[in-house]
N, C-alpha and C positions, 0 to 999 in steps of 0.2 A: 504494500500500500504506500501510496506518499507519502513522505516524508512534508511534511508542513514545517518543523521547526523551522527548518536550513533555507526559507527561500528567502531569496537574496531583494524580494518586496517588502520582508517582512520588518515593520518596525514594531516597537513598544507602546502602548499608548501614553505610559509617560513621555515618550520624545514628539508625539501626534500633540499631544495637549501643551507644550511647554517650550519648542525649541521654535514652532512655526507658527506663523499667524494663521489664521483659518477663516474663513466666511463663518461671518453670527447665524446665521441659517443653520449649521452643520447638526448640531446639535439638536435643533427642533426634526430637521427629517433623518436624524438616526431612532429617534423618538421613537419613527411611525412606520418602523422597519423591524421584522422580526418577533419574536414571540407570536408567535399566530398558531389558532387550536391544533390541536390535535384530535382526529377524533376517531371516534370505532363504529365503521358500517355494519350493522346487525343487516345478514342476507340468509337467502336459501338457496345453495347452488346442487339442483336436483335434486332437490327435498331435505338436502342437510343441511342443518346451520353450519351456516360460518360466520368469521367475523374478521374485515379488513380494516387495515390504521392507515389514516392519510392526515398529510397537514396541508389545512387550509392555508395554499400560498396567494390566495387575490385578497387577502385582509391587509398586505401591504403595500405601500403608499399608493404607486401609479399600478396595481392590481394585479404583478405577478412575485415569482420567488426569483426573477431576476434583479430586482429591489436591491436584495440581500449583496449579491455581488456586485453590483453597481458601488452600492454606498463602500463596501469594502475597498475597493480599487481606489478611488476616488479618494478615499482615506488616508492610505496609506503613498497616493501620488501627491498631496499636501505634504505629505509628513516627509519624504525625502527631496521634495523639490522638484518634481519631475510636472507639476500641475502648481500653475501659478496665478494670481489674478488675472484674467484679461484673455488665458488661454482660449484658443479654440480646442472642443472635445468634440471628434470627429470615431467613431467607430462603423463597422461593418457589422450588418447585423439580419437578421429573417424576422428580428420583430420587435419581443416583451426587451431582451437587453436595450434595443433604441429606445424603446420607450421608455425606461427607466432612466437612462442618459441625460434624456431629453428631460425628464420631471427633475431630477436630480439637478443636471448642470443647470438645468434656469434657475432651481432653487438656490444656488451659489454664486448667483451671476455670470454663468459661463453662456457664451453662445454655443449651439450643439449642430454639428451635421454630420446626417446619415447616409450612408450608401446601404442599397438593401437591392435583394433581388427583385422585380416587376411582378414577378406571379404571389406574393404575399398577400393576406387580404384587405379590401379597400378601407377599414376600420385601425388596422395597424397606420396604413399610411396618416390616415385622418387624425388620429391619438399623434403621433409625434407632431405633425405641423398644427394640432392645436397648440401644444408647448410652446410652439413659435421657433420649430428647427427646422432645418434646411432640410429637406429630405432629396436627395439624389437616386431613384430607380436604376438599375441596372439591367438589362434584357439577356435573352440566352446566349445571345449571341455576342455580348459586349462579355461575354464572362461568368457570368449569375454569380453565384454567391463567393469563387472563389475570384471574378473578377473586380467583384467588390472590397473584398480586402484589398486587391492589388493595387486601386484609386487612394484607398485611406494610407494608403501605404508612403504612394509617391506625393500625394500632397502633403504628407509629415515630411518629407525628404526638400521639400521644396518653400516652406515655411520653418519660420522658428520660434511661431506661436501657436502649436498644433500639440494639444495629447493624445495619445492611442492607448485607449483602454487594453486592445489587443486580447479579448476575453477567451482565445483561444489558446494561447498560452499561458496568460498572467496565474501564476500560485496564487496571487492575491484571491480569484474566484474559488479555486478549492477549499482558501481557509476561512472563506466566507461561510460556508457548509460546514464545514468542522466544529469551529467554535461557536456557533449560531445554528443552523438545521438540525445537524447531529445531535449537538449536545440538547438542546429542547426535545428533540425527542427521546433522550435517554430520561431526561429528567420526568416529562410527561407520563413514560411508560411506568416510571417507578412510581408515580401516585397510586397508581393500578395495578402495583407488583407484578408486573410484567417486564422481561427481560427479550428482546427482539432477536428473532430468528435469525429473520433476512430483513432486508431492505431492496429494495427495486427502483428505478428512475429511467425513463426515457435520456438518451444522449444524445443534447444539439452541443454546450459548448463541453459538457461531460465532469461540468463544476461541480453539480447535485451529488454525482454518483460517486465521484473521486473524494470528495471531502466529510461527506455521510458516511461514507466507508470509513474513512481514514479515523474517526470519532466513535463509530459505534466498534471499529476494531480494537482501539485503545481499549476498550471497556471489558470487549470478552472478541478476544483474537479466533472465536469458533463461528463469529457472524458470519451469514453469507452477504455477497454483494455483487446483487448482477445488474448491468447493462441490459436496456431494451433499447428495441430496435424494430422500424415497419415490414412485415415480413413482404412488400412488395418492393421495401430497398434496401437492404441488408449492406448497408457501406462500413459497419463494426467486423462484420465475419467474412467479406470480398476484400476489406483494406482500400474499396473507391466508390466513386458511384454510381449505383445500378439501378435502372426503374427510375418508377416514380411514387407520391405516395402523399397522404391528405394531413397527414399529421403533422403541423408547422411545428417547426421551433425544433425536433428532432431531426438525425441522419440528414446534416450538412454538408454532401457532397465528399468529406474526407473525413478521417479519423483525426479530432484536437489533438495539439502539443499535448497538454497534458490529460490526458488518456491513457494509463498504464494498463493495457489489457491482462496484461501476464498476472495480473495483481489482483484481477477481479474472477468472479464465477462465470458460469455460461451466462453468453447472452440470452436473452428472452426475446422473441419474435411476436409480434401480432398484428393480427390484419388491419387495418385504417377502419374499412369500416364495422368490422367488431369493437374497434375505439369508437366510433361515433356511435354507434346503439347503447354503446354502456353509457358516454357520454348524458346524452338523450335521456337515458335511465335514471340519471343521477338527479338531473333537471326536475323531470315529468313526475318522478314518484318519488323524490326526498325535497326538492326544491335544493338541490344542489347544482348551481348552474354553474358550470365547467365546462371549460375547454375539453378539444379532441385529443391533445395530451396526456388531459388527466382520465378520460373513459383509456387512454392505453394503459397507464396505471394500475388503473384497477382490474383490466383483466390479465396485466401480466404478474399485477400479487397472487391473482387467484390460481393463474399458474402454478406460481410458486409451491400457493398452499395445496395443492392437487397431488406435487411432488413431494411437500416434506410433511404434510397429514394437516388433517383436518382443525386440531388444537394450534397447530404452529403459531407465531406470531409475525405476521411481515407488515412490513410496514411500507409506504412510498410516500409519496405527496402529488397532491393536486394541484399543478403549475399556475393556474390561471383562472379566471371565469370563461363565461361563454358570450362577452360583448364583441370582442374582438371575431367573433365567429358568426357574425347575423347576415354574412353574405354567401354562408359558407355551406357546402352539404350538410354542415351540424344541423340546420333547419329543416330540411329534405328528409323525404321517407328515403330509410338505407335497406339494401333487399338484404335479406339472412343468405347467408350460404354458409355449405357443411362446414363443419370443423369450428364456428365461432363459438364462443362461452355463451356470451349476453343473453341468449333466447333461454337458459336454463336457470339465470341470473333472476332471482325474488329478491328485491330491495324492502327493507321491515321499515327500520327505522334505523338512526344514531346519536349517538352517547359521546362528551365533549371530557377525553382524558384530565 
């Protein structure tokens, strides 16, 4: 698992609080970032109970668990100097990260611009240029997602008033999940004397899965910790990109800097639209509206818990809501085909750890 101590982002929050000045804002939206529920899906999956743990990640600020890395990055680019008044914060992004950027840097005075693929949904693009950010499309043909990075790239190269978040390598996202995702959901589960099996996360920039890991290992080195992935584009278990597939925000054309696969359990596969039914599920019969993310979530814990019994306890998180999604198939009837979970999936109720 990663190593978090050693990364070379990493400062103290003594040296964050005391050697650099910082925007008066910082401290109000660290606020409103983080500690967000945890909760236990009471379901019936072909007539037997079970029970899945997810954490509510649209409870913070600009609505997803991209929040969390945002302000971490950001934090620790004050606190070494690398993000200065006046900067431009420019990242490459499929979505919730820009839009976090974008809430974020305006709340510090930064102006923000994004380069983002063209095919994202029209609710993404509208959420960051309401912040008042530059938003820059990219098409398939200019590159998509990985010609995006390459724009943010040269415009850092060509300016010397320009940050890069760089969410694709930056340690600072891992330890974002470590001491924040991870650790609340340790602490959560022990209100409930529960001790976690596994943990599970879909992988766009692979921060969720790396850092959750890296914290619930600390705890009890018997955790399991796997990687999902769309089973119509398998870019974790090919090593590029294959297909195509409806799940935003996961399987970005390449495997992330930091992505230690050797480190993690098997991947988990699942179809797009057995995400969007669960999705839908979670909405329609708990009032749980979420993203197509987080419907892959919850049928790849249930995976899990198929594999390691019925008592197990896994855990994942729910990325987002389902605002960002109102143009999207998540509103569409999705047709069932063989092999998906959802159609066996009885949603009861849920319990806040």
């Amino acid at each position: 698992m990663l190593d978090l101590s050693d990364s070379p982002n990493s400062v103290t929050d003594d040296i964050f609080e005391t050697e650099y000045r910082v925007p008066p804002m910082f401290k109000a939206v660290s606020s409103l970032i983080g500690n967000t529920p945890l909760i236990g899906v009471n379901m019936r999956y072909k007539g037997q109970p079970r029970t899945l743990y997810a954490k509510l990640e649209y409870y913070n600020l600009s609505g997803s668990i991209k929040d969390r890395m945002a302000l971490n990055v950001l934090k620790h680019a004050y606190a070494t100097g690398a993000l200065k008044k006046g900067d431009l914060i420019v990242e490459a992004t499929s979505g919730n990260a820009g839009i976090a950027f974008c809430a974020l840097g305006r709340a510090l005075g930064h102006k923000v611009r994004i380069y983002m693929p063209d095919w994202m949904s029209c609710e993404r693009i509208s959420l960051m240029r309401s912040y008042g950010a530059d938003v820059r499309l990219v098409s398939k043909s200019e590159g998509g997602f990985i010609g995006s990075i390459k724009m943010a790239e040269d415009l850092a190269k060509s300016r010397k008033d320009v940050f890069l978040p760089r969410q694709f390598s930056n340690p600072d996202n891992c330890k974002a999940h470590c001491t924040g995702t991870g650790a609340e959901i340790l602490k959560q589960l022990k209100n409930t004397d529960l001790t976690p099996t596994a943990f599970i996360a879909g992988v766009g920039t692979g921060g969720t899965v790396m850092g959750v890991g890296a914290a619930l290992r600390a705890h009890n080195p018997s955790v399991k910790i796997h990687p999902l992935e769309p089973t119509e584009s398998p870019t974790l278990t090919t090593g590029h990109k294959v297909g195509h597939h409806r799940i935003q925000g996961v399987s970005d054309e390449f495997i992330p800097d930091i992505v230690c696969l050797n480190t993690l359990n098997a991947v988990v596969c699942v179809n797009d639209g057995d995400a969007i039914l669960a999705a839908q599920k979670l909405s329609r019969e708990l009032g749980l509206g979420v993203g197509i993310s987080s419907g892959a979530n919850l049928i790849g814990a249930l995976k899990l818990q198929n594999q390691y019994g019925a008592q197990a306890i896994i855990t994942t998180v729910f990325c987002d809501d389902n605002k960002k999604y109102l143009s999207t198939d998540l509103i569409k009837d999705e047709a069932v085909k063989s092999g998906y979970l959802s159609p066996d999936i009885e949603l009861l109720d849920y319990f806040v750890c």
